[in-house]
C-alpha positions as CSV (number, residue, x, y, z in Angstrom):
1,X,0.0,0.0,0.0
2,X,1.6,3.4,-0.9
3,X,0.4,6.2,1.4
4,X,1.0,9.9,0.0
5,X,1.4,12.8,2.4
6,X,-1.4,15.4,1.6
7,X,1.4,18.4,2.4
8,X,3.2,16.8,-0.1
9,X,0.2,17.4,-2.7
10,X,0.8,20.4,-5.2
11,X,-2.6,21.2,-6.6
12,X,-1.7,23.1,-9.7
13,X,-0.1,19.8,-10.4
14,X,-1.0,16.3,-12.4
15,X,-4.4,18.6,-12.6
16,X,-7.3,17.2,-14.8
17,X,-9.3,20.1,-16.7
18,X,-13.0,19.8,-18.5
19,X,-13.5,23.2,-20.4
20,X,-16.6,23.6,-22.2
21,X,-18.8,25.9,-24.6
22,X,-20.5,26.7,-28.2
23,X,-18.8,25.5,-31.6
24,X,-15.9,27.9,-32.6
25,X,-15.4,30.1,-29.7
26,X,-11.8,29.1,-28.7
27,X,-11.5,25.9,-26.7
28,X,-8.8,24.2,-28.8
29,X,-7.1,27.7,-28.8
30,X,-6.6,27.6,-24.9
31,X,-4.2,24.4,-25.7
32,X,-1.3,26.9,-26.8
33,X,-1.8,28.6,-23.4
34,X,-0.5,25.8,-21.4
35,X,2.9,25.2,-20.2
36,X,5.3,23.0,-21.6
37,X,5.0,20.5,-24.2
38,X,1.4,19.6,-25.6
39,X,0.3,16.0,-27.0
40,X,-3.3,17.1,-28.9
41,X,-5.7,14.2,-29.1
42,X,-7.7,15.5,-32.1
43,X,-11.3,14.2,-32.3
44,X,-12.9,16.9,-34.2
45,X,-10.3,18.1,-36.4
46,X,-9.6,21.2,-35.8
47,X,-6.3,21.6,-34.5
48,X,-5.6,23.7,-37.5
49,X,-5.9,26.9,-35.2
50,X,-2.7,25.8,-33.7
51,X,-0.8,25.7,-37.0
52,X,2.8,26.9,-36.1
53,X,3.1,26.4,-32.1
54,X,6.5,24.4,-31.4
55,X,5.7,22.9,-28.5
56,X,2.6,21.1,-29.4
57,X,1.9,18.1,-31.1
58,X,-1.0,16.3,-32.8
59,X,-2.3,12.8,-33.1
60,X,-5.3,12.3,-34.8
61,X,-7.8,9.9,-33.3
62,X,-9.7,7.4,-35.3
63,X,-13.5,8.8,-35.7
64,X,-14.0,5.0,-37.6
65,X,-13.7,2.6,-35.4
66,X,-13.2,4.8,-32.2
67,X,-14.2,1.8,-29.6
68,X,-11.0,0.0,-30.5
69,X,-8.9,2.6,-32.1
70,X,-9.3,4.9,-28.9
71,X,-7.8,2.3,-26.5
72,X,-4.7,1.3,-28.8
73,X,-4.0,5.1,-29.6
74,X,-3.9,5.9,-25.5
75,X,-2.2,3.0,-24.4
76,X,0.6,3.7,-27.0
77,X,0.8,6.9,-26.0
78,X,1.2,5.6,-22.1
79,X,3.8,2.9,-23.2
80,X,5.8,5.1,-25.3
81,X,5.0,9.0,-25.2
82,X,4.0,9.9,-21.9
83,X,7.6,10.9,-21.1
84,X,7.9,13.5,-23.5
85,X,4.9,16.0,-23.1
86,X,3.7,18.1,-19.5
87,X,0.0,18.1,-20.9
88,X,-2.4,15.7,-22.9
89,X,-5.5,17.4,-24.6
90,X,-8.4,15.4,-25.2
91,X,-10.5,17.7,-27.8
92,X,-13.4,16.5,-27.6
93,X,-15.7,14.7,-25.8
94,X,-19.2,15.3,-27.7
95,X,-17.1,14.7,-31.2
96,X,-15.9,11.4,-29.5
97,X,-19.5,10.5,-28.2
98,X,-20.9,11.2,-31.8
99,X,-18.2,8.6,-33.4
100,X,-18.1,6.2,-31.1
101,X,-22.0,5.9,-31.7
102,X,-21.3,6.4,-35.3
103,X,-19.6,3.3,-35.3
104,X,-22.0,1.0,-33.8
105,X,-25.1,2.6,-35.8
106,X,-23.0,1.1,-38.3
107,X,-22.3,-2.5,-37.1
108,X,-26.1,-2.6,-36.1
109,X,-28.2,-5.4,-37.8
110,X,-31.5,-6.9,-37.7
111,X,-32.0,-10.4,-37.1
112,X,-32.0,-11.2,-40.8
113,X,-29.0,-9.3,-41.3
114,X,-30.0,-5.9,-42.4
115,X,-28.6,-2.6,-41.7
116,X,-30.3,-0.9,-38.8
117,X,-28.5,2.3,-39.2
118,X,-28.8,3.2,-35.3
119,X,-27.0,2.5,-32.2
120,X,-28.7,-0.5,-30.1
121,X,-30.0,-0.3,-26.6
122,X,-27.3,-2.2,-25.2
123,X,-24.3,0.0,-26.9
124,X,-25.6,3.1,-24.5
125,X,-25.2,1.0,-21.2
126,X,-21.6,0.3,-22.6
127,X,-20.8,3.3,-23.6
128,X,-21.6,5.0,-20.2
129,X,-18.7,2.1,-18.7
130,X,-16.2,3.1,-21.6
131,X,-16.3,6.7,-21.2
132,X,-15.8,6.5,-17.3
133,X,-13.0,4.2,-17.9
134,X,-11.2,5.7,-20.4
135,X,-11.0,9.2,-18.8
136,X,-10.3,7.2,-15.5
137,X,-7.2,5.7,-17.1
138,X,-5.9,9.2,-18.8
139,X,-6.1,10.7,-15.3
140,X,-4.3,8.0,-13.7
141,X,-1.2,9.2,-15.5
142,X,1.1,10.9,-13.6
143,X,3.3,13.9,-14.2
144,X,1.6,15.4,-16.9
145,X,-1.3,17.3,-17.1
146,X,-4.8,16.0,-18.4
147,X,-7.1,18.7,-20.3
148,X,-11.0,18.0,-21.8
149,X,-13.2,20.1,-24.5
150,X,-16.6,19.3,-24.8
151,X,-19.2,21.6,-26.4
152,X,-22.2,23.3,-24.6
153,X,-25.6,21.7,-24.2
154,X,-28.0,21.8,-21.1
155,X,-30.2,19.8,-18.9
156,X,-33.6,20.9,-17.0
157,X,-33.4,21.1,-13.3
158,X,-36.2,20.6,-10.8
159,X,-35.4,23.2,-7.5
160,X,-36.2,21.9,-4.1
161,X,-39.4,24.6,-4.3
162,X,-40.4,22.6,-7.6
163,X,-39.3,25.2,-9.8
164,X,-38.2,24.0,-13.1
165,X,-34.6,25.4,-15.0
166,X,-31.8,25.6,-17.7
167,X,-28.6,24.8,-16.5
168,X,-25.6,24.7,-19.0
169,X,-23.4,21.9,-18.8
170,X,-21.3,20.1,-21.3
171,X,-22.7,18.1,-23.8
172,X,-22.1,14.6,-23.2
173,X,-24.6,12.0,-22.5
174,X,-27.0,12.4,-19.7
175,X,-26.2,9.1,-17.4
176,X,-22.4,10.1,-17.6
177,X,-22.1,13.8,-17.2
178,X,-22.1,14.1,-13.2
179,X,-19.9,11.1,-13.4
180,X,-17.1,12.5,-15.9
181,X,-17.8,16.0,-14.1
182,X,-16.9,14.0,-11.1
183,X,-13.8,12.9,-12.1
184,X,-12.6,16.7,-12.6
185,X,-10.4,19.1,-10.7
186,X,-11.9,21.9,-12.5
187,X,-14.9,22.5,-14.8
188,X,-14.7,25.8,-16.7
189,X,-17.4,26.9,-19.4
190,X,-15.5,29.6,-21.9
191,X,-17.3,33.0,-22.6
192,X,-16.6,35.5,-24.7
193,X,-17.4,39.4,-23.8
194,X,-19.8,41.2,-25.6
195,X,-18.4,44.4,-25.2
196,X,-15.1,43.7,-25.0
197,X,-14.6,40.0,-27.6
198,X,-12.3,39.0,-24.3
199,X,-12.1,35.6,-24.0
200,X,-12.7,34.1,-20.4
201,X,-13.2,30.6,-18.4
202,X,-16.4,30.8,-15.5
203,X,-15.2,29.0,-12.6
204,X,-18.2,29.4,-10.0
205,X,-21.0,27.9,-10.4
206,X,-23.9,29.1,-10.5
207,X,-27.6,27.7,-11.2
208,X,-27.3,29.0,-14.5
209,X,-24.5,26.8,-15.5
210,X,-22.4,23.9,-14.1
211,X,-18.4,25.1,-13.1
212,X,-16.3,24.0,-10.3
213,X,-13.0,24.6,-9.2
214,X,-11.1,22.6,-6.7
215,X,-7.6,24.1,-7.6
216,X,-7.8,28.0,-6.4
217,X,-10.0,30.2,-5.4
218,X,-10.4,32.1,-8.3
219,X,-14.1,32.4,-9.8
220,X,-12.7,33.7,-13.1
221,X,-10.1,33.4,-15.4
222,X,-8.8,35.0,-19.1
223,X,-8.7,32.6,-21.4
224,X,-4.7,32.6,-21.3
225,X,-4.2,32.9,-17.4
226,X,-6.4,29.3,-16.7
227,X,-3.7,27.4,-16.4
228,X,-1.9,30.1,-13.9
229,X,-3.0,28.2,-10.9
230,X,-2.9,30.5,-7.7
231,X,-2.7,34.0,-9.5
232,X,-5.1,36.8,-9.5
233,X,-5.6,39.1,-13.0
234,X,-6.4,42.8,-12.6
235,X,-9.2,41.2,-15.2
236,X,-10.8,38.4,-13.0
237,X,-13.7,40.3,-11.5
238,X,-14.4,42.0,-14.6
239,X,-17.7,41.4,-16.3
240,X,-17.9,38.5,-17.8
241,X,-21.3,38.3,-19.9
């Protein structure tokens, strides 16, 4: 049995990230604001706003046969990579839900053998098993750094008094989204300012929308001080919406 001293815990440290919002507003961006070197899991292809940062690299994931493809791809980069990057960047969950449910709508047949054309009842049960593993395994890693996209989508809430509302969260399925939230040291939904186009990460949640953020104490950060674990911007309590 090992037994780890929590004073010997440095938060901002082996820290696992899930950052979320619409299509196109900057999440695969925030990859060039991280420290060190980068390994980019691409999912949705489009890593091509990174074009010319040295100290990132890309592996593309296989949208085709993700069920198999996905485990190979991360236990090759365990066996054989881990040692050479600070950070891994999933990007992104919702793409990788889509494909991986591409895939079986594909191998789905009838009893006679015909194409069904959509995922069977047992493939979401499995699914909701395969997600939590893999992102289990990935944060198991140690020394580098684990970072998740997802893009935006919402759930209704029923209040205590009954009262019924929209709460953002990231769009991945319903039976695993607390869980894979769960797994998270931080949960940050990216905004961009009206007024200002600033790009910035939510980290206190609210009832509109689901953040957390076990690392600081900060309840807001520019999109390029995130990973700045402990420090305060003369920005932070600016307006965000």
């Amino acid at each position: 049995m090992e037994i780890v001293k929590a004073a010997d815990i440095t938060k901002g440290k082996d820290f696992s990230v899930l950052i979320y919002a619409q299509p196109g507003t900057g999440k695969t961006t925030t990859a060039k604001y991280l420290p060190g070197k980068t390994l980019v899991i691409d999912v949705d292809r489009t890593t091509n706003v990174l074009s010319g940062l040295p100290n990132i690299d890309i592996v593309y994931l296989d949208t085709i046969h993700p069920a198999i493809k996905t485990k190979q791809l991360l236990k090759d980069i365990h066996d054989n990579y881990l040692d050479k990057y600070d950070n891994i960047f999933f990007d992104n969950l919702s793409e990788f839900e889509q494909s991986w449910f591409g895939e079986k709508a594909n191998e789905s047949k009838t009893k006679s053998g015909k194409d069904m054309g959509t995922p069977q009842k047992g493939d979401y049960n499995q699914y909701t098993y395969y997600l939590h593993d893999m992102i289990q395994y990935i944060n198991s890693w140690q020394n580098v750094n684990k970072i998740y996209t997802a893009w935006e989508g919402n759930r209704e809430i029923i209040s205590p008094e009954g009262q019924s509302f929209t709460q953002l969260i990231p769009d991945i399925r319903e039976k695993s989204v607390n869980k894979i939230m769960g797994l998270m040291n931080v949960v940050a939904r990216l905004v961009i300012n009206d007024e200002t186009k600033k790009r910035g990460y939510l980290l206190a949640p609210t009832p509109a929308y689901y953040v957390k953020n076990q690392i600081d104490n900060r309840s807001f950060a520019l999109q390029g001080d995130l990973f700045k674990w402990g420090e305060t911007t003369d920005d932070e309590n600016t307006s965000k919406e």
